[in-house]
C-alpha positions, 0 to 999 in steps of 0.5 A, spaced: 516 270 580 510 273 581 511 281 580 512 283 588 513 291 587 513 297 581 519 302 583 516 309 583 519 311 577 517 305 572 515 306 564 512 301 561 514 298 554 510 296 549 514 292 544 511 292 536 504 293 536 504 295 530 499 292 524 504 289 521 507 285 527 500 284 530 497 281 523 501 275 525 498 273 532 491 275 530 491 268 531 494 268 537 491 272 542 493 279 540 486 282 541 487 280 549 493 283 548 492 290 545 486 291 550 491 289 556 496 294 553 492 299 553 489 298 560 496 298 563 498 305 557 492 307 562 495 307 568 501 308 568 499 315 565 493 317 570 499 316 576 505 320 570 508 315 569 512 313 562 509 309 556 514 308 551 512 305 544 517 301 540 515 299 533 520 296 528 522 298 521 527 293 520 532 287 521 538 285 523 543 284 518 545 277 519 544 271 516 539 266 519 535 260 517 529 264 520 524 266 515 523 274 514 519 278 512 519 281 505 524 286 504 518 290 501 513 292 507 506 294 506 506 302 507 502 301 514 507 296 516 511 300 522 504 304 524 501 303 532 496 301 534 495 304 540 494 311 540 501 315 542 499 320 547 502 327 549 508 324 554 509 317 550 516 316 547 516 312 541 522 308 539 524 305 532 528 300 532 531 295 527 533 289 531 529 285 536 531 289 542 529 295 544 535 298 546 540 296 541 542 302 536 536 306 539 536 312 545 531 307 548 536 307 554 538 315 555 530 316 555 529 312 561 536 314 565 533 322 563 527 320 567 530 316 572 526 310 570 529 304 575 523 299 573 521 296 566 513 293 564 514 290 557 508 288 553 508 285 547 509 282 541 512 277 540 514 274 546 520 269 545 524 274 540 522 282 541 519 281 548 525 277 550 530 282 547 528 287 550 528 284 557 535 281 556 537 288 555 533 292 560 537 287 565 544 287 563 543 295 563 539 295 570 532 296 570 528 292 575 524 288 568 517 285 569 513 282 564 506 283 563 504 275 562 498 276 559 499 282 555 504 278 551 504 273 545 507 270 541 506 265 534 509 259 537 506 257 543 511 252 546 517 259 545 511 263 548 512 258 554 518 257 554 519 264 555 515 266 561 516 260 564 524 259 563 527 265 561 523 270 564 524 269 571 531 270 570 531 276 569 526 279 574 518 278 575 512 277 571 504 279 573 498 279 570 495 286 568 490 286 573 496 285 578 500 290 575 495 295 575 494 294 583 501 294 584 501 301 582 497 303 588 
C-alpha cells in the first residue's frame, strides 16, 4: 500500500549504512540509496524529528547455509556513512534486526515515536528484520521504497512487493518528504 500518512511523532531508521555493508551493494543501486537516505535525514530533522542510524558489528550466532563475512573485519567496517548529527541516536547491533538485543525500543517508547521510516541495506535481511520487528512491537512501519537495496534482486522484490505491505506502507522518498507537510 502506498504511504497515506506520517504520525506526528515519526523516526526514521537507517539500516547498516555502513562501509562495509554498503560495499556489497555497490552494484546494486546504493548511491541512490545513500542520496535518498540523506534527503530524508534532512527532512525529518528540519521539522525535529528523530533519525536513528543502526550499524552491525556482528552475527547472529546460529548455524546457517548463508555465507557470512569473515570473522575478521577490516577496522572501517561498521563506520557510517552518513554524518551522525547532534540529536541522531545510533544503534549497534548484532543480528539483522534493529531492535533484538539493543535499546532500539526504549529510545522511541522514550520519544513517543508512534510511526518507523526504514531505509537501508539490505532489503530482504536487515531491512525486513527490522520492519518485522517494529510491527510486532506497534509502530506504524513505512518503507522508503527507493531508499532500499538489496544484492539479490528477486528477494529485493519479494520484499517490497510480498512482505512489506503486510507490515504497513511503502512510498518513495519524494513521497515521503511531502507527507511531512
Amino acid at each position: 500500500m502506498t504511504a497515506t500518512t506520517l504520525d506526528p511523532t515519526t523516526a526514521l531508521i537507517m539500516i547498516d549504512l555502513q562501509k562495509g555493508i554498503t560495499a556489497f551493494a555497490a552494484d546494486h543501486g546504493v548511491d541512490e540509496v545513500l542520496a535518498n537516505a540523506e534527503k530524508l535525514a534532512i527532512a525529518f530533522r528540519e521539522r525535529g524529528l528523530l533519525v536513528v542510524h543502526v550499524n552491525v558489528t556482528g552475527g547472529a550466532p546460529g548455524r546457517t547455509s548463508f555465507s557470512r563475512p569473515p570473522r575478521e573485519l577490516p577496522a572501517d567496517w561498521a563506520e557510517l556513512v552518513l554524518p551522525v548529527q547532534d540529536g541522531d541516536v545510533t544503534v549497534t547491533k548484532q543480528t539483522w534486526g534493529a531492535f533484538h538485543g539493543t535499546d532500539l525500543d526504549a529510545a522511541l517508547r522514550e520519544r513517543g515515536v508512534t510511526q518507523v521510516v526504514i531505509t537501508g541495506v539490505a532489503t530482504s535481511m536487515g531491512v525486513e528484520s527490522t520492519a518485522r520487528a517494529a510491527h510486532e512491537h506497534g509502530y506504524h512501519v513505512t518503507i522508503a521504497s527507493d531508499a532500499v537495496t538489496d544484492m539479490d534482486p528477486v528477494s529485493h522484490e519479494h520484499s517490497l512487493a510480498r512482505v512489506f505491505p503486510k507490515l504497513g506502507e511503502t512510498g518513495t522518498t519524494a513521497e515521503l518528504i511531502a507527507l511531512l507537510g
